[in-house]
N, CA, C and O atoms as a DFTB+ gen file, in Angstrom:
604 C
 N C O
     1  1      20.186       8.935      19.791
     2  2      21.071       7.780      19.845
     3  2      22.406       8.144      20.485
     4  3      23.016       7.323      21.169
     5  1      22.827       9.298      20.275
     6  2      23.867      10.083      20.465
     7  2      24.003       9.748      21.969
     8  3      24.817       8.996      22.506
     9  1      22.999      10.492      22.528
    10  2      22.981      10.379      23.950
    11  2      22.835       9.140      24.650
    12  3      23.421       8.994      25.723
    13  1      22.036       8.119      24.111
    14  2      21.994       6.913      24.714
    15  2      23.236       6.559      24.728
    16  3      23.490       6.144      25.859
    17  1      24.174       6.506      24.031
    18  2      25.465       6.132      23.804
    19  2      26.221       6.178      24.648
    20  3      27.075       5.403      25.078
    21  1      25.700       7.684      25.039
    22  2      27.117       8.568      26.160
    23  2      26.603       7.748      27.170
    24  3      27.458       7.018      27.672
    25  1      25.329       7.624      27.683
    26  2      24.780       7.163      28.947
    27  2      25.164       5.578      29.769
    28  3      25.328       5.287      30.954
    29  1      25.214       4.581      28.180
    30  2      26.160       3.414      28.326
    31  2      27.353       3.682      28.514
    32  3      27.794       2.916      29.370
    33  1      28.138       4.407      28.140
    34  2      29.393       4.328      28.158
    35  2      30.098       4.200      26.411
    36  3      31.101       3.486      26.420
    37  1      29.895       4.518      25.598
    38  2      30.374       4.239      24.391
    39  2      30.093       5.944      23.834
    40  3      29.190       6.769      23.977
    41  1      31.597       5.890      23.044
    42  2      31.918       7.067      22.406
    43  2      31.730       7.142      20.898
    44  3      32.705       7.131      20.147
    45  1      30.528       7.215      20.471
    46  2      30.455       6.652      18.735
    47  2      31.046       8.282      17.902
    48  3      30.875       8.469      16.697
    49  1      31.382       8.786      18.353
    50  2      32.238      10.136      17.627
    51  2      33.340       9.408      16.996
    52  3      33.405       9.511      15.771
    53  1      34.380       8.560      17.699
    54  2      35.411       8.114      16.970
    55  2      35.071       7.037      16.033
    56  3      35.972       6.640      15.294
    57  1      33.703       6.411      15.937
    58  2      33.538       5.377      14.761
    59  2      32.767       6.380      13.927
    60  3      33.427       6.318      12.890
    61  1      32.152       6.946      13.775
    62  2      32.156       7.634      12.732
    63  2      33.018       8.107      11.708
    64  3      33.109       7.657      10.566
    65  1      33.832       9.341      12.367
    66  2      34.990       9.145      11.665
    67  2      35.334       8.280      10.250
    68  3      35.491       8.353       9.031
    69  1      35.314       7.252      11.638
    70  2      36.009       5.833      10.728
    71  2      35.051       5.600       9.426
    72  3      35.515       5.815       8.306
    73  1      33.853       5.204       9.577
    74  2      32.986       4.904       8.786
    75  2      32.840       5.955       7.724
    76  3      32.434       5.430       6.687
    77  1      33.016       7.199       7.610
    78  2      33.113       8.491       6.541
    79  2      33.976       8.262       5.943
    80  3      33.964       8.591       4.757
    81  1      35.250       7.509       6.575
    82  2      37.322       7.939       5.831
    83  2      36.600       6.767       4.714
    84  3      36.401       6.868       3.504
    85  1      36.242       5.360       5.909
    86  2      36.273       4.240       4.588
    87  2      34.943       4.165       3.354
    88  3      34.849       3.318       2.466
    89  1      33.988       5.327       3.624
    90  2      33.366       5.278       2.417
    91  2      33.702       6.437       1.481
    92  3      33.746       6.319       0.257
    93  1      33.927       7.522       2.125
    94  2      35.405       8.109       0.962
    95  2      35.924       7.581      -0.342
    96  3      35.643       7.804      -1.520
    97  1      37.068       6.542       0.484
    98  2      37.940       5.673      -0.239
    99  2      37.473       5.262      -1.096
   100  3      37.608       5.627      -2.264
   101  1      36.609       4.125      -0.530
   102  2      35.639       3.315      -1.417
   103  2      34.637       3.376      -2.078
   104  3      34.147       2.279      -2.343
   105  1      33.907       4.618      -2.622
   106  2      32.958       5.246      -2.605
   107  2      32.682       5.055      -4.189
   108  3      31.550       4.706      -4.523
   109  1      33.540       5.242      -5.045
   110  2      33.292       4.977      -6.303
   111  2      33.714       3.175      -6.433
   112  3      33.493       2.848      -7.599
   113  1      33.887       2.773      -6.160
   114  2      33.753       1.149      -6.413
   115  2      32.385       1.003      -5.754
   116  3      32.172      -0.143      -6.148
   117  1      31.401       1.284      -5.109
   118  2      30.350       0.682      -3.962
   119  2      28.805       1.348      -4.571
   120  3      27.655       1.027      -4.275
   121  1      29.433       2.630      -5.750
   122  2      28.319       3.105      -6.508
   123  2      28.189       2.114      -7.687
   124  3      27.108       1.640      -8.036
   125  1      29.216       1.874      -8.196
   126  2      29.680       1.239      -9.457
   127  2      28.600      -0.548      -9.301
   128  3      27.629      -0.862      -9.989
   129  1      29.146      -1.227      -8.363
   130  2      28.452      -2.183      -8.109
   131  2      27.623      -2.266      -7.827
   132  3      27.088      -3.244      -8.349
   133  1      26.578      -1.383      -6.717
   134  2      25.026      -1.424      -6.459
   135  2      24.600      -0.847      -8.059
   136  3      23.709      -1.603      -8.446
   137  1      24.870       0.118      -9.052
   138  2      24.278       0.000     -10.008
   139  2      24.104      -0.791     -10.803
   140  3      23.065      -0.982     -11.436
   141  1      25.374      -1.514     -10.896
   142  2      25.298      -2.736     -11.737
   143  2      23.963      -4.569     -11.061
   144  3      23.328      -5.470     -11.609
   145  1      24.287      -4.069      -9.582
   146  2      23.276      -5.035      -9.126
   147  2      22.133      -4.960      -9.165
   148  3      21.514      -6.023      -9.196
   149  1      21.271      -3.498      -9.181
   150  2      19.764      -3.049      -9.346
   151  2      19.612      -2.999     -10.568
   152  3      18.450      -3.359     -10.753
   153  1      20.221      -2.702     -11.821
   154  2      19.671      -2.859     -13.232
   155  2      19.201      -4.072     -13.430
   156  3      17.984      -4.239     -13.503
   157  1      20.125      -5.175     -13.558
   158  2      19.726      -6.568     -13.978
   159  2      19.024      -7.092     -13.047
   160  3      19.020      -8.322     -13.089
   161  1      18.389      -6.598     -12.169
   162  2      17.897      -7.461     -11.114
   163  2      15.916      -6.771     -11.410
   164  3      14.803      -7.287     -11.313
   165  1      16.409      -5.508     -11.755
   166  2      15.115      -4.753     -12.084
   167  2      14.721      -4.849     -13.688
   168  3      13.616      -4.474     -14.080
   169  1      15.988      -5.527     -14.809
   170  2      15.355      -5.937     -16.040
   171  2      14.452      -7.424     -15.640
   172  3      13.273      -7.508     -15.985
   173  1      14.957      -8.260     -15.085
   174  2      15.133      -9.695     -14.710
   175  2      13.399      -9.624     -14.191
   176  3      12.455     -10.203     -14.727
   177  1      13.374      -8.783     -13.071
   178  2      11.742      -8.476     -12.754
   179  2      10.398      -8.276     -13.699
   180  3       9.267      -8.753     -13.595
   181  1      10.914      -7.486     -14.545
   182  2      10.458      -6.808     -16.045
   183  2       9.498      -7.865     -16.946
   184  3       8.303      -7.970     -17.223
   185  1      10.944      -8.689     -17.276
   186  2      10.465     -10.052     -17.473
   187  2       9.867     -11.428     -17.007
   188  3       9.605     -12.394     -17.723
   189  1       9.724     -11.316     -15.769
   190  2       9.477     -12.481     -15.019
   191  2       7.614     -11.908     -14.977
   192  3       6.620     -12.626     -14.873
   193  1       7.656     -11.056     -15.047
   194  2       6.209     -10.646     -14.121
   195  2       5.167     -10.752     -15.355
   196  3       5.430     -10.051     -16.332
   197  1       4.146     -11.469     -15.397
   198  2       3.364     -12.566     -15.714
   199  2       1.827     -11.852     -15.511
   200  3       2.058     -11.134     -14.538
   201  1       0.231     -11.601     -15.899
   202  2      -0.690     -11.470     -15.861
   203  2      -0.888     -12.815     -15.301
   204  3       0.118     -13.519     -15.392
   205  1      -1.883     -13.351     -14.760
   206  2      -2.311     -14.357     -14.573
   207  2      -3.398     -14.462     -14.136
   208  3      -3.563     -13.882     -13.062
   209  1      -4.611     -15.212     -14.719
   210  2      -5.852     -14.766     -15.179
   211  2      -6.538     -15.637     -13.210
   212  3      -6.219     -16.748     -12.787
   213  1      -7.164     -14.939     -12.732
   214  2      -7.759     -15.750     -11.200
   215  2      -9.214     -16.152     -11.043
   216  3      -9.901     -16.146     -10.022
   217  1      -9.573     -16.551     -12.455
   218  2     -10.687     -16.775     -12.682
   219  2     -11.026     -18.553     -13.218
   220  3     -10.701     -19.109     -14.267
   221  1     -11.869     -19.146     -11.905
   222  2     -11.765     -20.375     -11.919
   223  2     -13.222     -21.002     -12.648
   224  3     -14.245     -20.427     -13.022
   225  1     -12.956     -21.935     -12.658
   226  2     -13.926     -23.171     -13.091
   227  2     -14.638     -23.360     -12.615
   228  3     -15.561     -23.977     -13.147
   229  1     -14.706     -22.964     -11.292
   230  2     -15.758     -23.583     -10.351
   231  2     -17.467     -23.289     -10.371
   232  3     -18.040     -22.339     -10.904
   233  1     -17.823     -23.967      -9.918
   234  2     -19.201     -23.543     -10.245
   235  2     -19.997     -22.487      -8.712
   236  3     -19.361     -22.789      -7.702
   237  1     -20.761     -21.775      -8.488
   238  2     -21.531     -21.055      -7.576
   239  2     -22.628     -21.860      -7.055
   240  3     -23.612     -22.336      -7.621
   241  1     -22.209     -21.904      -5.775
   242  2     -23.300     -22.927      -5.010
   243  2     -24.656     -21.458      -4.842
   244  3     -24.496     -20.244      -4.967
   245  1     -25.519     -22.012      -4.622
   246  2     -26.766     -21.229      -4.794
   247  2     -27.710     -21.719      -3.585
   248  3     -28.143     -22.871      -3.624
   249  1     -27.980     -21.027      -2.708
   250  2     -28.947     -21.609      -1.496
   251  2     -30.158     -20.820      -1.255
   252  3     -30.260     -19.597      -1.158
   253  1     -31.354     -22.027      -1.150
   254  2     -32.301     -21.196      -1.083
   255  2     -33.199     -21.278       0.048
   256  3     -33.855     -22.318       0.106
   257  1     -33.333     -20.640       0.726
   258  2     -33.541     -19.905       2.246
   259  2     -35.042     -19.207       2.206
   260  3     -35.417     -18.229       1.559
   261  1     -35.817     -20.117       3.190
   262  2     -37.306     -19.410       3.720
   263  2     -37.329     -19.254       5.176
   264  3     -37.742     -20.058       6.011
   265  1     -36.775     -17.991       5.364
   266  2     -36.603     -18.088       6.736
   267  2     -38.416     -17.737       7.518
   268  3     -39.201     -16.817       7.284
   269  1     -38.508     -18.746       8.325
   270  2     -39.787     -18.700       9.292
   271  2     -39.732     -17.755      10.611
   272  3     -40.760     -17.805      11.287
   273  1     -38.586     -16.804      11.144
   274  2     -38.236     -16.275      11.939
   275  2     -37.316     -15.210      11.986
   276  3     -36.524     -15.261      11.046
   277  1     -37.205     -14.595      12.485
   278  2     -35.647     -13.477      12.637
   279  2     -34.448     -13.930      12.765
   280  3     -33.350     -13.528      12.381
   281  1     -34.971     -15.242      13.639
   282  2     -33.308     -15.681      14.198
   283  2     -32.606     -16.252      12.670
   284  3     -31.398     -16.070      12.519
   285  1     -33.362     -16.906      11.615
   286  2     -33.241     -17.894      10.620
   287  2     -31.708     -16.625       9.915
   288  3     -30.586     -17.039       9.627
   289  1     -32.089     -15.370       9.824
   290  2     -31.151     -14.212       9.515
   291  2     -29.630     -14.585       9.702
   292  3     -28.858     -13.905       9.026
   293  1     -29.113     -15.487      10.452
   294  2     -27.541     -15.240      10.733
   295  2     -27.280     -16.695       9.985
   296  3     -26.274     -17.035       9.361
   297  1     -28.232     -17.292      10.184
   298  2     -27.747     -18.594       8.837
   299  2     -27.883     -17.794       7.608
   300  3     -26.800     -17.962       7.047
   301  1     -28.511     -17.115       6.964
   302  2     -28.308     -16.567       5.432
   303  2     -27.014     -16.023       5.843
   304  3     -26.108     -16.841       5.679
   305  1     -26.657     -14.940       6.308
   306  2     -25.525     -14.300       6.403
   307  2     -24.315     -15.194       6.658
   308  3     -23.173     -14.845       6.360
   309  1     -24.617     -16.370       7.227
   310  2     -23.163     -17.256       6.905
   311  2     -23.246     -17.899       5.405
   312  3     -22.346     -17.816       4.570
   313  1     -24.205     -18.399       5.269
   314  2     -24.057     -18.476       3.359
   315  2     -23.327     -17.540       2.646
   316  3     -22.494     -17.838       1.790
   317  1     -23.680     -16.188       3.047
   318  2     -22.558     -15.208       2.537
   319  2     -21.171     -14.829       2.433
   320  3     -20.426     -14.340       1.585
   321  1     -21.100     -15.319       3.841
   322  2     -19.957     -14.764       4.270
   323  2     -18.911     -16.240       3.710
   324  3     -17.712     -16.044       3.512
   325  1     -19.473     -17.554       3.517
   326  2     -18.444     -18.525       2.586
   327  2     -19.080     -18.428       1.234
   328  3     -19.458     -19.421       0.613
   329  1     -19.190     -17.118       0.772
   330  2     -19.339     -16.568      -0.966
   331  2     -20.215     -17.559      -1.486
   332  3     -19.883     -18.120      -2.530
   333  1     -21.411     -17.902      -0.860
   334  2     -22.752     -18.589      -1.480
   335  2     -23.449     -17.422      -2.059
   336  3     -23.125     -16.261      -1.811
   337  1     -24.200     -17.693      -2.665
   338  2     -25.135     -16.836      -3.706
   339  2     -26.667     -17.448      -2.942
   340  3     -27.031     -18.564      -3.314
   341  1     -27.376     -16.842      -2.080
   342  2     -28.814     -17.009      -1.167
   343  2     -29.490     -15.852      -1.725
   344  3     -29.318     -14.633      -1.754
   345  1     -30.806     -17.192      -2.404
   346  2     -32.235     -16.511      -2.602
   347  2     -33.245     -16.659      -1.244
   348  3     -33.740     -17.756      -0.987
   349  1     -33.372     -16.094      -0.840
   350  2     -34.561     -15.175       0.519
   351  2     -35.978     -15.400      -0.024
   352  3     -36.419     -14.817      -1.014
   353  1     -36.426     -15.996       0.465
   354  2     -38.186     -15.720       0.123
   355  2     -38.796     -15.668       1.556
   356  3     -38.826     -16.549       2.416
   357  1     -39.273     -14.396       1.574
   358  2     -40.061     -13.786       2.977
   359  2     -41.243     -14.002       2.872
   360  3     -42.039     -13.581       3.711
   361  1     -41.625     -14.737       1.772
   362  2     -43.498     -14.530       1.826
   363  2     -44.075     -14.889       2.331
   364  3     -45.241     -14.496       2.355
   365  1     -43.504     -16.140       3.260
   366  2     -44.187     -17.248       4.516
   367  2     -44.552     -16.686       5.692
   368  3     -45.394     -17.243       6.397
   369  1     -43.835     -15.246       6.139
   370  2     -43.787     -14.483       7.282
   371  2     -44.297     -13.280       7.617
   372  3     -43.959     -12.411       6.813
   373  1     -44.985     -12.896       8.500
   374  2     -45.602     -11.979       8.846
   375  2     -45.010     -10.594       8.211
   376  3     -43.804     -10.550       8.453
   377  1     -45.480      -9.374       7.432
   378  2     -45.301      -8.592       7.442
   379  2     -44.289      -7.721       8.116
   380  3     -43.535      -6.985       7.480
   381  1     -44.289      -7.828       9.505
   382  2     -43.285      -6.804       9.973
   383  2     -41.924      -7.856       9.935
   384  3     -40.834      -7.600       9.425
   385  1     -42.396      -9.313      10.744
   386  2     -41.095     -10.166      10.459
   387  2     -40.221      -9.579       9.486
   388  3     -39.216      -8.909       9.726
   389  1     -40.752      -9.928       8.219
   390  2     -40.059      -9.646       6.826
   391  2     -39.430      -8.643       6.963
   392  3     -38.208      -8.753       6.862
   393  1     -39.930      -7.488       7.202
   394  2     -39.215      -6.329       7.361
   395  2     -37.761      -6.552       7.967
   396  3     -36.677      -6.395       7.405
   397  1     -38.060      -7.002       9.393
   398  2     -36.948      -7.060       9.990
   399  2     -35.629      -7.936       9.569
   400  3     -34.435      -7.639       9.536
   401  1     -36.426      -9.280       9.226
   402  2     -35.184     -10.104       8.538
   403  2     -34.396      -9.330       7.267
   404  3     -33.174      -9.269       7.125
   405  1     -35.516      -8.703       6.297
   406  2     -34.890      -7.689       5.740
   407  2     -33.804      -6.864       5.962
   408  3     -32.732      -6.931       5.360
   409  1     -34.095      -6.088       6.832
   410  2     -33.326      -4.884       7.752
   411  2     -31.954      -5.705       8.170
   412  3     -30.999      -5.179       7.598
   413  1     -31.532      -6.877       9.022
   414  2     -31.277      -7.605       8.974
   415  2     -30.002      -8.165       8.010
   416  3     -28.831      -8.219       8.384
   417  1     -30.468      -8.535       6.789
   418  2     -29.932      -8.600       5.655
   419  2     -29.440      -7.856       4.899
   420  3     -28.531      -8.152       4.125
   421  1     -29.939      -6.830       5.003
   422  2     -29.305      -5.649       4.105
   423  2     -27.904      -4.898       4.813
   424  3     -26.978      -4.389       4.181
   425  1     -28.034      -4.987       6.252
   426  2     -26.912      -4.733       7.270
   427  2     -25.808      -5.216       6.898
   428  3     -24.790      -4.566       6.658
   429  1     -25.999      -6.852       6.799
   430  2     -24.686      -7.327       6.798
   431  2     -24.182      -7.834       4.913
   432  3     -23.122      -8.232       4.430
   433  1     -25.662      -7.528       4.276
   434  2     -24.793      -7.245       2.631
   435  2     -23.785      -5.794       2.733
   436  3     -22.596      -5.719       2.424
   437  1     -24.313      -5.143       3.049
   438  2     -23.799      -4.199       3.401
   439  2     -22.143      -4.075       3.811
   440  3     -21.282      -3.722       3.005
   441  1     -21.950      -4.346       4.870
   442  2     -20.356      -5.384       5.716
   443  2     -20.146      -5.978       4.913
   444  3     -18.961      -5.897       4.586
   445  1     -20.850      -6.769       4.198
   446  2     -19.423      -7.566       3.293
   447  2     -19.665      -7.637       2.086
   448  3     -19.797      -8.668       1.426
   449  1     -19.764      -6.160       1.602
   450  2     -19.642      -5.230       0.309
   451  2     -20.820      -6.217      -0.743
   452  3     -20.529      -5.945      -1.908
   453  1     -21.525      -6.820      -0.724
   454  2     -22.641      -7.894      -1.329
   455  2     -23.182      -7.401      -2.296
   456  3     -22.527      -6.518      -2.850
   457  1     -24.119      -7.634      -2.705
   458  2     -25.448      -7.163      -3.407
   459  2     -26.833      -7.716      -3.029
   460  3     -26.904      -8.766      -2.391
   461  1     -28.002      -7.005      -3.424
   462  2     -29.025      -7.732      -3.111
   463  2     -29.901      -7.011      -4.060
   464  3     -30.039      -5.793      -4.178
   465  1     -30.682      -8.327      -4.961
   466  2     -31.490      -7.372      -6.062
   467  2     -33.472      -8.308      -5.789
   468  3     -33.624      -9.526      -5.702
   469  1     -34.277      -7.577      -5.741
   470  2     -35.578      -8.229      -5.646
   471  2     -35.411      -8.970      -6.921
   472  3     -34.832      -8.667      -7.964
   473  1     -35.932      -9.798      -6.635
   474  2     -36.547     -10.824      -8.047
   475  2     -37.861     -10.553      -7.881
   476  3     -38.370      -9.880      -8.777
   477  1     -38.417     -10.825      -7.158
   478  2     -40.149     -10.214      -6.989
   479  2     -40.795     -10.179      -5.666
   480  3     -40.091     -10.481      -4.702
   481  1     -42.435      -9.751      -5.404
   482  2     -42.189      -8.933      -4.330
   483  2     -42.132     -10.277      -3.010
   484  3     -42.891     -11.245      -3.034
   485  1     -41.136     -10.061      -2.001
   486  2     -40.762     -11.177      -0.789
   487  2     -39.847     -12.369      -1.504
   488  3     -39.947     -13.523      -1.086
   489  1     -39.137     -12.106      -2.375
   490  2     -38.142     -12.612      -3.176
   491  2     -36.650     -12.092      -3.567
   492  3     -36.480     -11.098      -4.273
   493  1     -35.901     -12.643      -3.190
   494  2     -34.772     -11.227      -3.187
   495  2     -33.097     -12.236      -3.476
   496  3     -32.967     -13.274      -2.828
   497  1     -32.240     -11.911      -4.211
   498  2     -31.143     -12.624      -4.458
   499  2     -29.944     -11.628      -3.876
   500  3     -29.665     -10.460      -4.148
   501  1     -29.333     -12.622      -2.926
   502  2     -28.496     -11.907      -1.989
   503  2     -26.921     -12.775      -2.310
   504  3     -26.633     -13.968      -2.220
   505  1     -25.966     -11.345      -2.786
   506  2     -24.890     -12.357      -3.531
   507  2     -23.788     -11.869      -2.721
   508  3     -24.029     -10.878      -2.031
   509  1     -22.794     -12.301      -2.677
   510  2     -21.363     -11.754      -1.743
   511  2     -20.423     -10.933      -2.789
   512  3     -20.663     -11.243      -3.956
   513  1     -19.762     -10.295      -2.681
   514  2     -18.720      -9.345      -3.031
   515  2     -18.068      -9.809      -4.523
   516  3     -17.891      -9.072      -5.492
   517  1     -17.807     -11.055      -4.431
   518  2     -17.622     -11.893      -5.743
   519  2     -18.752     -12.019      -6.573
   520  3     -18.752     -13.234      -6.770
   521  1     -19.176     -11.818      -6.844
   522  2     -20.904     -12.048      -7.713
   523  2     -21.493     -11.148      -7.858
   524  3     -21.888     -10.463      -6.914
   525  1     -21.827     -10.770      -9.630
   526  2     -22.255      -9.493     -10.037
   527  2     -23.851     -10.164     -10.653
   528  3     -23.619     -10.895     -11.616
   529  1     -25.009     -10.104     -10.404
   530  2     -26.055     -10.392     -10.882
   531  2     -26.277      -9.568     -12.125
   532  3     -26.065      -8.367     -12.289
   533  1     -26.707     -10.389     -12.892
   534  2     -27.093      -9.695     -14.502
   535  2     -28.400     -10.098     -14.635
   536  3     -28.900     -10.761     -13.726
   537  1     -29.249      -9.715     -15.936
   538  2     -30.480      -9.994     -16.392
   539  2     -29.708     -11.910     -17.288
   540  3     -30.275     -12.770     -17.963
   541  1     -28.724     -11.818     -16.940
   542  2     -28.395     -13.448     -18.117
   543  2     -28.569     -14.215     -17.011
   544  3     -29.059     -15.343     -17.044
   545  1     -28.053     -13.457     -15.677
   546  2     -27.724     -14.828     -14.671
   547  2     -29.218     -14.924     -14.054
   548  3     -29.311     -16.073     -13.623
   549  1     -30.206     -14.356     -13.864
   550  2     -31.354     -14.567     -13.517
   551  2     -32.115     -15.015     -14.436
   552  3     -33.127     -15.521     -13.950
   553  1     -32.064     -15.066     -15.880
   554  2     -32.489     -15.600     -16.582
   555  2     -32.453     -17.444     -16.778
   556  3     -33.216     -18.347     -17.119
   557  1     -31.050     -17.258     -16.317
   558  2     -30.590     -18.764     -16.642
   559  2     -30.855     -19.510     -14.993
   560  3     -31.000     -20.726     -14.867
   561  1     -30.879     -18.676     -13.980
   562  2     -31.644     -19.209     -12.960
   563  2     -32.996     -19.672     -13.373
   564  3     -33.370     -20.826     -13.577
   565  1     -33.616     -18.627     -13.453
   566  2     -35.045     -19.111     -13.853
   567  2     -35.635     -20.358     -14.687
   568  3     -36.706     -20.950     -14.558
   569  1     -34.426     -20.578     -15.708
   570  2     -34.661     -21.640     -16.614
   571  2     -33.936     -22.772     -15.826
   572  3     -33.960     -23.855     -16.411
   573  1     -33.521     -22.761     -15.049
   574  2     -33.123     -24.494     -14.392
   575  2     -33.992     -24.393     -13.361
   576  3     -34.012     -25.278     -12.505
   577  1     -34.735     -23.433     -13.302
   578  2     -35.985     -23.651     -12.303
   579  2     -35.468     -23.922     -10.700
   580  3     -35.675     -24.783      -9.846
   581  1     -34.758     -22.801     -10.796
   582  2     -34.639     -22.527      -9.424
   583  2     -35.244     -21.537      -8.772
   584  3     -34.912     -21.316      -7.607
   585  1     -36.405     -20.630      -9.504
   586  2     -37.181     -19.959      -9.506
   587  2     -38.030     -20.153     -10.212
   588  3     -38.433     -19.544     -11.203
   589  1     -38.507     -21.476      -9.473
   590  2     -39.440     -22.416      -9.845
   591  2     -40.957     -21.066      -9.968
   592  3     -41.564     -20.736     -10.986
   593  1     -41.161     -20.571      -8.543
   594  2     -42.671     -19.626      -8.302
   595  2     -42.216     -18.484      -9.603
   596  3     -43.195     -17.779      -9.849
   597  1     -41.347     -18.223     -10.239
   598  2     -41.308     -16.891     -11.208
   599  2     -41.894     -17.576     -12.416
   600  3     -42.323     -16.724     -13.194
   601  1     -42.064     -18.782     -12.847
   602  2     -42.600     -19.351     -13.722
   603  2     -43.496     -19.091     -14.856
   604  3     -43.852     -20.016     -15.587
């Protein structure tokens, strides 16, 4: 900075100076007040700051997806990606298909930290980052018969 200085034309040696004499002087009044301004400002914080619970009411939309193709793959993965909860049933599709839509699916649970648990075999519940599958929540799927074939 020093040098840029000289290069404009400005001599900051003599404001310095200046700026050292007047915090000198003033030096115990300027401690005195920033302490007094960061205590109460850092009790004041202390108290203000609040838990607040981010857990809503809402209910989990649930989509259920037979994909007939490979391409059908980037529609499940947008169900995901706006935090839908998509059950997959591959059983309509050729063997290797499945695979691949599989392969597929597991990629981009993957990317956006998901889960994916079989329900049974070419049956599979694919949840987003928000959504922890339990033995209650498949249970209580099953009983509103949304897994109608687990019957």
């Amino acid at each position: 900075m020093k040098g840029l200085g000289r290069i404009i034309g400005f001599d900051e040696e003599d404001y310095e100076d200046e700026e050292v004499l007047e915090k000198e002087e003033g030096q115990d009044e300027t401690e005195d007040t920033n302490e007094l301004e960061i205590e109460p400002f850092m009790a004041n914080m202390k108290k203000q700051s609040k838990i607040v619970n981010i857990h809503t009411a809402s209910t989990a939309k649930v989509v259920i997806s037979k994909p007939m193709n490979y391409d059908e793959g980037t529609a499940i993965v947008d169900n995901l990606k706006n935090r839908r909860i998509v059950i997959v049933n591959v059983t309509g599709v050729e063997q290797k298909v499945g695979h691949k839509i599989l392969d597929f699916l597991i990629g981009a649970i993957y990317a956006l930290e998901g889960g994916l648990q079989q329900v049974e075999k070419g049956v599979f519940i694919l949840t987003p980052s928000n959504v922890e599958v339990t033995s209650e929540l498949e249970t209580e799927l099953t009983n509103k018969g949304i897994f109608s074939w687990s019957k």
